[in-house]
GUFI-92830 format. One line per field, with one value per residue (C-alpha): x, y, z. Coordinates in steps of 0.05 Angstrom, whole numbers, plus 5000, padded with zeros to 4 digits. Layout:
xx X:...
yy Y:...
zz Z:...
end
This chain:
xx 5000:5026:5029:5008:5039:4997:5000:4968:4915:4908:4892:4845:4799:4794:4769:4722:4692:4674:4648:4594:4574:4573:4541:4495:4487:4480:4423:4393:4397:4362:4303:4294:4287:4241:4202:4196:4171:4121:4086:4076:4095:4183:4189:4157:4181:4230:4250:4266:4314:4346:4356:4371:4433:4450:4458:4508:4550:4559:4575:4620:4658:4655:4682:4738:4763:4766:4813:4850:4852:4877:4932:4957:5029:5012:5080:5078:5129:5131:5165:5212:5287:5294:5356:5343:5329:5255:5218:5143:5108:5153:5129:5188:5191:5215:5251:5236:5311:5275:5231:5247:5172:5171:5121:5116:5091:5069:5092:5027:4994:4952:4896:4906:4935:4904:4944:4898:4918:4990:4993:5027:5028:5091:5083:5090:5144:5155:5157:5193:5247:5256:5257:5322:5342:5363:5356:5405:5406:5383:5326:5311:5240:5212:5148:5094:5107:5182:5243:5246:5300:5284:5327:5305:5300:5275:5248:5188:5163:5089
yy 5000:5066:5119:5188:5241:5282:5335:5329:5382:5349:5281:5325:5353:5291:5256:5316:5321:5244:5249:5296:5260:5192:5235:5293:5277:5206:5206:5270:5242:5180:5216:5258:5193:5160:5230:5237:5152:5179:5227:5167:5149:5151:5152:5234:5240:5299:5303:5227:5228:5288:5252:5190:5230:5263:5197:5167:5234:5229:5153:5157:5216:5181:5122:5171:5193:5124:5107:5170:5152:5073:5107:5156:5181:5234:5277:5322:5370:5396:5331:5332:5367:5427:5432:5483:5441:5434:5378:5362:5394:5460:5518:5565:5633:5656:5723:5727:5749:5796:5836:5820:5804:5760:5707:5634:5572:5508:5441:5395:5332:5343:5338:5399:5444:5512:5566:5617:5595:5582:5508:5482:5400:5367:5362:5425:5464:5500:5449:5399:5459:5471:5396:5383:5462:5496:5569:5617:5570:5598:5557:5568:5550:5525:5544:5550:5626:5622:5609:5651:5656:5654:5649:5612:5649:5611:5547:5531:5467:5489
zz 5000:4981:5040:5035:5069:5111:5167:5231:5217:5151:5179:5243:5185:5145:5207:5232:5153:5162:5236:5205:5146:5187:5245:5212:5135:5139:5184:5163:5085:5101:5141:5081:5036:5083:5085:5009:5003:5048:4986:4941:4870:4872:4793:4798:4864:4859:4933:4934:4870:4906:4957:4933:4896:4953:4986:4935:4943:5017:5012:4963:5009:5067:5025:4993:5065:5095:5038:5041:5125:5117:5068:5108:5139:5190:5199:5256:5246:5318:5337:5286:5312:5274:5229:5175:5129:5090:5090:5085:5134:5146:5142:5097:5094:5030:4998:4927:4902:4839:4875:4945:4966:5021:5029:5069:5050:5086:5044:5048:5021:4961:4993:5038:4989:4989:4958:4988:5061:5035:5037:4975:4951:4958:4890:4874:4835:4890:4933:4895:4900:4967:5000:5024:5020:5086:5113:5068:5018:4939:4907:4819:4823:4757:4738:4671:4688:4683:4734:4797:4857:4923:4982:5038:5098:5155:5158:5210:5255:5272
end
């Protein structure tokens, strides 16, 4: 079985996400169904087919996250000795060397990535970059928008 790397907050909202659909949708999904049998004839029964897909959407989640769960690596950083160096999970404050903008990025599983929170895939260019860098260290970043420099300035366990 192939592990997937994932942070502890990462693995925390997988596991809250399924608690509620096991715990809320679930149950609230199959009152609706057995509300909507109630009214009679299911082939022109709009409420039940609504329901019915609903159903198959918040199986097939809860299905998705259990897999994701089984599969998972969950790498908490903030037991990890801190050397400088990047690795998944660290967050890495960054000085792009053009403009001097800084900026700080959290290397995450796929699954977490959110660019507008600045959590990046492993997979990333970025990413794939900076692993195995250290603090004052100069990273070429190659990107579909063209290579950038950035140095790395500090590299975080949180």
């Amino acid at each position: 079985m192939n592990r997937v790397p994932m942070t502890v907050q990462g693995e925390r909202a997988l596991r809250d996400e399924l608690e509620r659909l096991k715990g809320v949708e679930r149950p609230r999904i199959i009152q609706a169904i057995a509300d909507a049998r109630e009214h009679g004839d299911l082939k022109e029964n709009a409420e039940y087919h609504a329901a019915r897909e609903q159903q198959s959407f918040t199986e097939g989640r809860i299905n998705e996250i259990e897999a994701k769960l089984s599969s998972a690596q969950v790498i908490d950083v903030t037991k990890i000795a801190k050397t400088g160096k990047v690795f998944f999970g660290t967050t890495v404050a960054l000085i792009n060397l053009d403009s001097d903008e800084e900026m700080e990025y959290q290397i995450v599983g796929e699954d977490e990535a959110d660019i507008k929170s600045n959590k990046v895939s492993v997979s990333s260019p970025i990413a794939r970059a900076l692993i195995g860098k250290e603090e004052g260290d100069v990273v070429l970043v190659k990107t579909p928008a063209g290579d950038t420099e950035y140095e790395v300035a500090e590299v975080k366990h949180l």
